[in-house]
PLY file of the C-alpha trace (Angstrom):
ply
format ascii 1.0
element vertex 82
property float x
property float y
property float z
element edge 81
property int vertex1
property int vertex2
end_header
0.00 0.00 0.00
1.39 3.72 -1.07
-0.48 6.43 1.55
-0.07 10.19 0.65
-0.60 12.74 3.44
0.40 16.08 1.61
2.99 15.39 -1.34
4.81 12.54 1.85
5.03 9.51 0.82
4.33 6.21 3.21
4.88 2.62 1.88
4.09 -0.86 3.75
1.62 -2.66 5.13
-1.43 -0.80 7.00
0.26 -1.19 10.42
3.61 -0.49 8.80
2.64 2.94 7.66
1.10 3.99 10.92
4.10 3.15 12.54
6.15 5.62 10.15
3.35 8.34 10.79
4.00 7.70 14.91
7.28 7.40 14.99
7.43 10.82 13.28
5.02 12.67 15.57
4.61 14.03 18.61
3.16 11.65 20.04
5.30 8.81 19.99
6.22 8.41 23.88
3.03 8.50 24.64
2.20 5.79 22.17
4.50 2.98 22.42
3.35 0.86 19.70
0.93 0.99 16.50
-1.95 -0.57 18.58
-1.88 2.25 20.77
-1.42 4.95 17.91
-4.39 3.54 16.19
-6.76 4.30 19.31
-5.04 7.74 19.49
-5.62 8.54 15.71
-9.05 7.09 16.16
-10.27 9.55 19.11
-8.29 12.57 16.74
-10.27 11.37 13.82
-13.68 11.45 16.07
-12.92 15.24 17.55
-11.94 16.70 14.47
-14.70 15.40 12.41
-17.42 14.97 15.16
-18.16 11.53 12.85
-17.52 8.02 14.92
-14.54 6.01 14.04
-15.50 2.58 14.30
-12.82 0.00 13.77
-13.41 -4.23 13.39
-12.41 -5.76 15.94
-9.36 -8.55 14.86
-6.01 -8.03 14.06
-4.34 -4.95 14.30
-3.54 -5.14 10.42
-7.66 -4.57 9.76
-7.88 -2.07 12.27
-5.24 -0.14 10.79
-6.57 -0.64 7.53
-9.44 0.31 8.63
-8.62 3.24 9.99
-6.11 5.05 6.95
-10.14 4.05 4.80
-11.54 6.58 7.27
-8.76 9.25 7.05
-8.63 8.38 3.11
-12.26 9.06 3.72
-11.95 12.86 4.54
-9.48 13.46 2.64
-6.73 13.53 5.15
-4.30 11.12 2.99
-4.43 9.51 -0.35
-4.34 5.50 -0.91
-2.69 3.73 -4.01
-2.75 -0.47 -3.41
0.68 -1.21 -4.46
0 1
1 2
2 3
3 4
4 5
5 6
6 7
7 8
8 9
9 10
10 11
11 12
12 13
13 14
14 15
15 16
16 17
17 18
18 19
19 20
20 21
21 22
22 23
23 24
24 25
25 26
26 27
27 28
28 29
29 30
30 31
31 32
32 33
33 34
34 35
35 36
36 37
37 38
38 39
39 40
40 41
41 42
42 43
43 44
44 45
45 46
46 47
47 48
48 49
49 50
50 51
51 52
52 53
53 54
54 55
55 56
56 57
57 58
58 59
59 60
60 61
61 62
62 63
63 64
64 65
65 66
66 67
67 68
68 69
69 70
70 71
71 72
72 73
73 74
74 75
75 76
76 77
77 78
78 79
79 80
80 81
């Protein structure tokens, strides 16, 4: 999978991208690991959009997934399979 957020460029797996996208923000301490990333994104997707951010329940690949569709949703990033 290829993700766009601006003209940036993110390649990998669903998890593997959000990982990129922590380790490069702010956030990162405070989110250890993608799992816990994901629930942060999700809860900045749901106060910036006032829309809910369900996610499946499963692996942390889906939920990832998942979650970049939403974001891809608003516009936020841009998805390309690879």
């Amino acid at each position: 999978m290829r993700v766009f957020i601006e003209e940036q460029l993110y390649e990998g797996s669903a998890p593997e991208i959000l990982e990129q996208l922590r380790q490069h923000s702010f956030v990162a301490d405070e989110c250890p690991d993608v799992d816990d990333y994901i629930l942060f994104l999700q809860a900045r997707f749901i106060s910036l959009t006032s829309r809910t951010c369900d996610l499946p329940a499963g692996s942390t690949e889906k939920r990832a997934s998942a979650l970049i569709d939403r974001f891809v949703s608003i516009g936020a990033m841009r998805k390309e399979e690879a």
